[in-house]
C-alpha positions, 0 to 999 in steps of 0.5 A, spaced: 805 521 560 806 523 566 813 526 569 819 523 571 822 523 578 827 529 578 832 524 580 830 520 573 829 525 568 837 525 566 837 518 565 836 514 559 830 508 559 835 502 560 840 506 565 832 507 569 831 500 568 839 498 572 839 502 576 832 500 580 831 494 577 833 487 577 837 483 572 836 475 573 842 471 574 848 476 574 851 482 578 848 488 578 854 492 577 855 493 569 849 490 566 847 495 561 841 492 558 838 493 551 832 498 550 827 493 546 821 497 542 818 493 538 818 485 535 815 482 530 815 475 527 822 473 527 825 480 528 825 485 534 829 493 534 833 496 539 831 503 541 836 505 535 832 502 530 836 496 529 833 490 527 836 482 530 834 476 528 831 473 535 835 465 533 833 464 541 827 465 540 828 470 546 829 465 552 826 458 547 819 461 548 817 466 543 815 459 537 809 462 534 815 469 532 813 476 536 806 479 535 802 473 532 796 477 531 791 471 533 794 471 540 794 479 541 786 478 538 785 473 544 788 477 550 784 483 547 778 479 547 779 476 554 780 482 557 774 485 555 769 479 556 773 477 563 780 479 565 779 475 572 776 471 577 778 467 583 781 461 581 774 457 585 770 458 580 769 455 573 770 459 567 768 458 560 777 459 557 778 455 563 774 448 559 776 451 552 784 451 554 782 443 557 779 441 551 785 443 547 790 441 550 788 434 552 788 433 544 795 435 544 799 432 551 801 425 550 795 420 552 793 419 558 795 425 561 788 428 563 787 433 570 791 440 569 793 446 573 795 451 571 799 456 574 804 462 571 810 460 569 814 454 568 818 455 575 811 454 579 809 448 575 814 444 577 813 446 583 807 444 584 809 438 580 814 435 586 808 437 590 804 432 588 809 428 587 810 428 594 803 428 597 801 422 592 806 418 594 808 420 602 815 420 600 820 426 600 826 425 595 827 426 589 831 426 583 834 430 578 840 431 573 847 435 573 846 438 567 839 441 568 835 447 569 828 446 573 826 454 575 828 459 581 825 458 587 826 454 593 824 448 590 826 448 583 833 452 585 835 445 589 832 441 582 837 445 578 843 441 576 848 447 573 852 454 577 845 457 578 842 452 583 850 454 587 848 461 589 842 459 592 845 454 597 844 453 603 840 459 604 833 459 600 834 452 597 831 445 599 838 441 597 836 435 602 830 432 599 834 432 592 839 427 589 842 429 582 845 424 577 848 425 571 843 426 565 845 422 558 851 425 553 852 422 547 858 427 545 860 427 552 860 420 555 864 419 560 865 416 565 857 412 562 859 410 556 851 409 554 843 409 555 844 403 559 849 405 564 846 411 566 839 407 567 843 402 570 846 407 575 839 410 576 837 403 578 844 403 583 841 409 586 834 407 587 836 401 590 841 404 595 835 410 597 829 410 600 823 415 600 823 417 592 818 420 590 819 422 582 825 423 577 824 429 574 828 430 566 827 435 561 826 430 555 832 434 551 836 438 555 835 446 554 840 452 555 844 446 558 846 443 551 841 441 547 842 433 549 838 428 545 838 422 548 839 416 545 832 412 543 834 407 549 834 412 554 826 413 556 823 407 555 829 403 560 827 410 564 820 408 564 820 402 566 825 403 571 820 408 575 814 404 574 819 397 577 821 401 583 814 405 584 816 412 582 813 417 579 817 419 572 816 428 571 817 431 564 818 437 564 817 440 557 818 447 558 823 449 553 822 442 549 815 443 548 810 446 544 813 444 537 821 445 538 823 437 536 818 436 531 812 433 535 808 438 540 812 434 546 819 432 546 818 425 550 813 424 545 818 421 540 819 416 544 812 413 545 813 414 552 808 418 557 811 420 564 806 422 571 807 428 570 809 433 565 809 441 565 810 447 561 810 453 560 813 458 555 811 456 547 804 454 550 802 461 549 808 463 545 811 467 551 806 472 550 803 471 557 805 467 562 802 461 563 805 455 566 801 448 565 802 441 570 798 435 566 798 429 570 794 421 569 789 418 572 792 415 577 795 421 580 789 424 579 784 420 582 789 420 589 786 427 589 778 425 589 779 424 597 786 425 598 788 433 599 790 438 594 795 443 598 796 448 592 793 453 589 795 460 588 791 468 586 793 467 579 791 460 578 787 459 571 787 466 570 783 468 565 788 473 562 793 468 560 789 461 559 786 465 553 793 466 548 793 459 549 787 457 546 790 461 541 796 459 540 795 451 540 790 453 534 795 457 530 800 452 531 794 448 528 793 452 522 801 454 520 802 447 521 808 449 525 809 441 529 809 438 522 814 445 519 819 443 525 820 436 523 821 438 516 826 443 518 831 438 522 835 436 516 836 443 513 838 445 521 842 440 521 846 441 514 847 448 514 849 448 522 854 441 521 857 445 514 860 450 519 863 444 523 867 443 516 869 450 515 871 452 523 875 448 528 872 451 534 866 447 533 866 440 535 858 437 535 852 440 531 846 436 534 838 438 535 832 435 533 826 439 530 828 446 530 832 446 536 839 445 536 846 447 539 853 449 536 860 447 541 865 450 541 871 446 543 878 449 544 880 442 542 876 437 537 880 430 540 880 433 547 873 436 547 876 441 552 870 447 553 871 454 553 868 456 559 864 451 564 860 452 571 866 453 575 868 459 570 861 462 570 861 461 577 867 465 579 865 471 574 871 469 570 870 472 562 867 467 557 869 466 551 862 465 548 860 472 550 865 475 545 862 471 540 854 472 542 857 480 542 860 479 534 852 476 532 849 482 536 853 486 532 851 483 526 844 483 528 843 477 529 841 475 537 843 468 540 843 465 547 850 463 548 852 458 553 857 455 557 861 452 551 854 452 546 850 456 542 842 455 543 840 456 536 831 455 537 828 461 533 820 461 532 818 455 528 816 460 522 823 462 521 825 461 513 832 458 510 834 464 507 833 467 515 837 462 516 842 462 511 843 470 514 845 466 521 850 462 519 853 467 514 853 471 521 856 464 526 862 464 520 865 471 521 863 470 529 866 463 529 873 466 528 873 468 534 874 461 537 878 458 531 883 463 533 884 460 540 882 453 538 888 448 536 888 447 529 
């Protein structure tokens, strides 16, 4: 291994890494990340030889567990028969991957593109949004995260989309309404309101062109809407003429129970992107499924997209993989089955600790609200809070689950609890026996 610069032989890898590169979504000053070495399925290890249970799946993405073997293989394999090409041309991974996913995305999806992350594919799906329909606006929800550049930083409905106004984010071509929250309605009391809302929205705008939802709300609470909601929301779009964007990215690839969330309501958007579990985050890989008839508008009309990395050979391949291997370990079907065991061992946790106000999920993917009081619903920290830098009580309790080697987004007032779908009960019972001494925290500052 080569040697280091002088100026950095005295320091560790993780002070090399702060000190000259950047950490996503924070001040610089402090961030002390930790020195990861290795990873392997459910677990990962810390530079000491620590080994945590990884309950987030990293960042909700790593579903097949770390270092799926048939994954690695394929990245291999690729890389020694074709690494790259210019995205003009015709690869033979490139009609594999077609053929795969038009067996697992919801009928009547038919025509990809394939891009490199999920921030980039929900930019290139208001794209087509726009171009399609000649129309500029677009709707998005409060409570969501659509990506960081300009684009999908002004669809982003939480604190983070803030920093970026107004320099860097396109905020004038993009409506926010309030997404469905079953544990906190108000001031929309049902599914019907808030599609009722929507309805007054279109009615009073002009030069809408798509409504784009996270099926299941992800970092921001893990919302499952009520069964009314997406077919209401489906025939809305198609009354008022606009096009109904899922984006699947974190609720996709087996996370609910079905291979997409939007598919356990029989409904099928315009458009729908991914990324993230579609190679089980082993490569970067972003997907935009769109139906025919967004497609045919492109036979003759322009597609003004595209990219150097697009169909890149390199990160279409794991995906060939993945899809099989969720094939092979039953995974879709596995996380349908473990809902009800999630949601036994988590909602027992609601009976021993008083900070916790709501358990709720679907599949393998689910969040833990901590509540300073159960009857108000009062949160420990909100986007204002995180917003003005002011220390979050969740933080402590993700540092308590650290300490006992366990890892676990924690959120606002939440915990992200989506492991690798080939997570056990008995690793299961090993992270709630870590959220009961952890959860002390909250119940001590919780009214009783």
């Amino acid at each position: 291994m080569p040697a280091l610069d002088s100026s950095l032989q005295n320091l560790s890898v993780s002070e090399i890494v702060a000190k000259h590169t950047f950490g996503t979504w924070r001040p610089q000053k402090g961030w002390k990340p930790m020195h990861v070495v290795r990873a392997d399925g459910v677990y990962f290890w810390d530079v000491a030889g620590k080994r945590y249970l990884d309950m987030s799946a990293q960042l909700m993405c790593s579903n097949l567990g770390h270092q799926n073997e048939a994954v690695v293989e394929a990245i291999c394999r690729q890389a020694r028969e074709l690494c790259f090409v210019a995205p003009g041309h015709a690869t033979t991974i490139r009609a594999k991957l077609t053929e795969k996913l038009l067996g697992v995305v919801p009928q009547g999806l038919e025509k990809f593109f394939y891009a490199t992350s999920g921030t980039e594919a929900n930019e290139c799906a208001i794209k087509i949004a726009r171009l399609m329909t000649g129309k500029r606006k677009v709707i998005a929800r409060y409570n969501s995260y659509h990506g960081s550049t300009a684009t999908s930083s002004a669809l982003t409905g939480d604190f983070r989309r803030w920093f970026a106004e107004p320099v860097g984010c396109a905020v004038d071509d993009v409506l926010h309404a309030p997404e469905c929250n079953p544990y906190r309605p108000e001031p929309f009391k049902t599914a019907s309101d808030v599609i009722d809302y929507y309805d007054y929205m279109l009615s009073n705008e002009a030069h809408v062109a798509a409504i784009i939802v996270e099926p299941i709300v992800g970092t921001n609470g893990i919302l499952v809407p009520p069964d009314d909601y997406f077919p209401r929301l489906r025939a809305l779009c198609d009354q008022h003429g606009i096009l109904l964007i899922a984006d699947e990215v974190m609720s996709g690839w087996g996370r609910t129970g079905k291979w997409f969330a939007i598919q356990h309501w029989n409904v099928t958007p315009d458009i729908l992107v991914t990324a993230k579990g579609v190679t089980s985050a082993m490569a970067p890989l972003g997907v935009v499924a769109v139906n025919r008839k967004v497609a045919d508008h492109f036979e003759d009309g322009w597609f003004a997209h595209g990219h150097t990395y697009e169909s890149h050979a390199l990160t279409l391949a794991p995906a060939v993989a993945a899809i099989d291997e969720y094939r092979r370990l039953n995974l879709i079907e596995r996380s349908a089955q473990m809902e009800s065991v999630f949601r036994q061992k988590l909602s027992a946790l609601k009976d021993r600790h008083p900070s916790v106000g709501d358990v709720r999920g679907k599949g393998m993917f689910f969040a833990v609200e901590l509540v300073k009081d159960r009857k108000t619903k009062e949160p420990f920290g909100t986007f204002k809070d995180k917003y003005a830098r002011k220390p979050m009580v969740i933080d402590q309790v993700v540092a308590k689950l650290a300490e006992q080697s366990v890892s676990m987004i924690g959120w606002m007032s939440h915990l992200v609890i989506a492991p690798p779908l080939i997570l056990t009960e008995g690793q299961l019972d090993d992270c709630v026996a870590a959220l009961d001494e952890a959860l002390k925290i909250t119940d001590a500052l919780a009214k009783g």
